[in-house]
C-alpha positions as CSV (number, residue, x, y, z in Angstrom):
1,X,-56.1,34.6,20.1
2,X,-52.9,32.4,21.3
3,X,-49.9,34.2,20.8
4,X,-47.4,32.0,20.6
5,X,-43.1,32.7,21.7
6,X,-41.9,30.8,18.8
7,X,-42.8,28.7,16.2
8,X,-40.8,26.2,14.6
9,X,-41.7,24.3,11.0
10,X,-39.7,21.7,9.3
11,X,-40.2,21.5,5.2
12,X,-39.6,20.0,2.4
13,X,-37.9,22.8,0.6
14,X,-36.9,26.5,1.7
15,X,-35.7,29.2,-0.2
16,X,-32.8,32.2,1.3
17,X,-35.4,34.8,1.8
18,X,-37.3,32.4,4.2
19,X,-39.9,31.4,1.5
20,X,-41.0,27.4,2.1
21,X,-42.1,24.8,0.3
22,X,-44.5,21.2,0.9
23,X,-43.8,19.2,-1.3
24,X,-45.9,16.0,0.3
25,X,-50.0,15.7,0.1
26,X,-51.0,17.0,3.2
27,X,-49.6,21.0,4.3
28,X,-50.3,20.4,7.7
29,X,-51.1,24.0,10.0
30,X,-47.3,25.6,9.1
31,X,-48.2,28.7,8.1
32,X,-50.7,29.1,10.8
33,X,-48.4,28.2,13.4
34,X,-45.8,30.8,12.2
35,X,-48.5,33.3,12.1
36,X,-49.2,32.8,15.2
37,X,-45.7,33.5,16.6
38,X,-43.7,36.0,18.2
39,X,-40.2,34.2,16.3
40,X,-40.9,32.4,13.3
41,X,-37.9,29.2,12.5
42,X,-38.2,27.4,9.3
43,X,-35.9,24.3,8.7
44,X,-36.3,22.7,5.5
45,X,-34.2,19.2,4.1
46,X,-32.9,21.3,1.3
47,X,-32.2,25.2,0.8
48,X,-32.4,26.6,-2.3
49,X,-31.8,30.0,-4.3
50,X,-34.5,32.3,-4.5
51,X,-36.1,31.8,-7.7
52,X,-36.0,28.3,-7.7
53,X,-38.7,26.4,-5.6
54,X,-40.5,26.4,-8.4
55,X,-38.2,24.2,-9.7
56,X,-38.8,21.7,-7.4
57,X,-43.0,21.9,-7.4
58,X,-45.7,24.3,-8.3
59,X,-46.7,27.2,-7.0
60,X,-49.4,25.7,-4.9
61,X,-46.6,23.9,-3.1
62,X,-45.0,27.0,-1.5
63,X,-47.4,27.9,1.1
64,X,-44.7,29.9,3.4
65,X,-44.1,33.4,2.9
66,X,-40.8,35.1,3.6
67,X,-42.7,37.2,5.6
68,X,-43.5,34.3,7.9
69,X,-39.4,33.6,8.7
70,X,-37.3,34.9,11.0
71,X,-34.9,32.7,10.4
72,X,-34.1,29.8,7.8
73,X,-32.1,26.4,8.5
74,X,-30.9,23.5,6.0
75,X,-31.9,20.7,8.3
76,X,-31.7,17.2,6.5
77,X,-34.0,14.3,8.0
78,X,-35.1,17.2,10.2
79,X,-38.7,15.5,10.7
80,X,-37.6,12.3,11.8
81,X,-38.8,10.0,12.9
82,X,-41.8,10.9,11.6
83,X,-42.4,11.7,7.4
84,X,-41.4,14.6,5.2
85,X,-43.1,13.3,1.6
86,X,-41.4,12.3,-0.9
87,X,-38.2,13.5,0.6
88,X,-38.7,10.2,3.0
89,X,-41.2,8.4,5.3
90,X,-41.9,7.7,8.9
91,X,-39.1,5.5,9.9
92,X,-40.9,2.8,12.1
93,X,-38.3,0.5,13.4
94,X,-36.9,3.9,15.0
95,X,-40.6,4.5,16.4
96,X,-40.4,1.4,17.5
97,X,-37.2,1.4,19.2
98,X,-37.9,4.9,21.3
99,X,-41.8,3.3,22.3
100,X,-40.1,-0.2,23.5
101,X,-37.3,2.0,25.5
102,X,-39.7,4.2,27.4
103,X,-41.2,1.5,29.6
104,X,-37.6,0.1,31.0
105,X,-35.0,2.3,32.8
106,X,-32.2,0.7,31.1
107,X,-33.3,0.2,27.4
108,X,-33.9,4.7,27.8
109,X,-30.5,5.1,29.2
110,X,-29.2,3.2,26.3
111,X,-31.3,4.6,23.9
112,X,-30.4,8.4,24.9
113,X,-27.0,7.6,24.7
114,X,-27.2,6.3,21.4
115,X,-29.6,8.9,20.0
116,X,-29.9,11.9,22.3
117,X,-26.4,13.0,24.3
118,X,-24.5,12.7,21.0
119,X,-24.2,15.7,18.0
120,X,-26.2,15.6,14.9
121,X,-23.6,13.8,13.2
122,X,-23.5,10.7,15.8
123,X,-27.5,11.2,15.9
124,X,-27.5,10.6,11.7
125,X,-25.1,8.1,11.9
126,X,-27.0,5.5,14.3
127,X,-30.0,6.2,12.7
128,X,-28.3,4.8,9.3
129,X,-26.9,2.1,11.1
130,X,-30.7,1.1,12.7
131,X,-32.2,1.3,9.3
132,X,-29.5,-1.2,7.7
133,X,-29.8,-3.5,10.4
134,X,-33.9,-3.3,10.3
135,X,-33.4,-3.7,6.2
136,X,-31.1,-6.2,6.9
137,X,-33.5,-8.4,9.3
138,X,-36.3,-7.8,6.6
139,X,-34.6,-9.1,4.0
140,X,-33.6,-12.7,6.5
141,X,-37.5,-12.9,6.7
């Protein structure tokens, strides 16, 4: 078997203890990957109390067990670009964006200095400001 250095899962909902939760249809390979793994990281859009996930879903919904977790992380939009049902979907025009800047020297500098050599704060805030401006162009249409 693989034995993998470290594993690292992004969910919907996590719990202190290092319990997680998937909220959307499809629970991917997590808990397979974390089994796998010398260090186990969970990130999750919201952190909750233990006790409570079942708040949030059933208990077929929390398919990561504390025992899984080294270490828990309150990460919001931690999956994107891609999807983390129903917190929020794959944001195309972003997909777009990094695809289109790959091919030109210029349009990656300018996209990694947008996106990549700025904090998570600058990184959230021109992702908002690409998704008003690709709602904003929708709505001209």
């Amino acid at each position: 078997a693989l034995v993998l250095d470290a594993a690292f899962v992004h969910l919907n909902r996590a719990d202190t203890h290092g319990n997680g939760q998937i909220l959307g249809p499809d629970p991917f390979f997590d808990e397979l990957f974390l089994g796998a793994a010398t260090r186990r990281f969970v990130t999750a859009e919201k952190i909750v109390s233990p006790g409570a996930l079942l708040d949030e879903g059933p208990i077929q919904t929390v398919t990561i067990n504390r025992l899984l977790t080294d270490a828990v992380a309150q990460v919001p939009h931690g999956a994107h670009f891609t999807s983390c049902p129903p917190d929020y979907d794959r944001d195309e025009a972003f997909q777009k964006q990094y695809a289109g800047s790959g091919a030109d020297a210029d349009a990656w500098k300018a996209f990694s200095a947008r996106y990549l050599e700025v904090d998570e704060p600058g990184y959230q805030a021109a992702v908002r400001e690409t998704t008003e401006q690709a709602a904003r162009a929708k709505a001209a249409q």
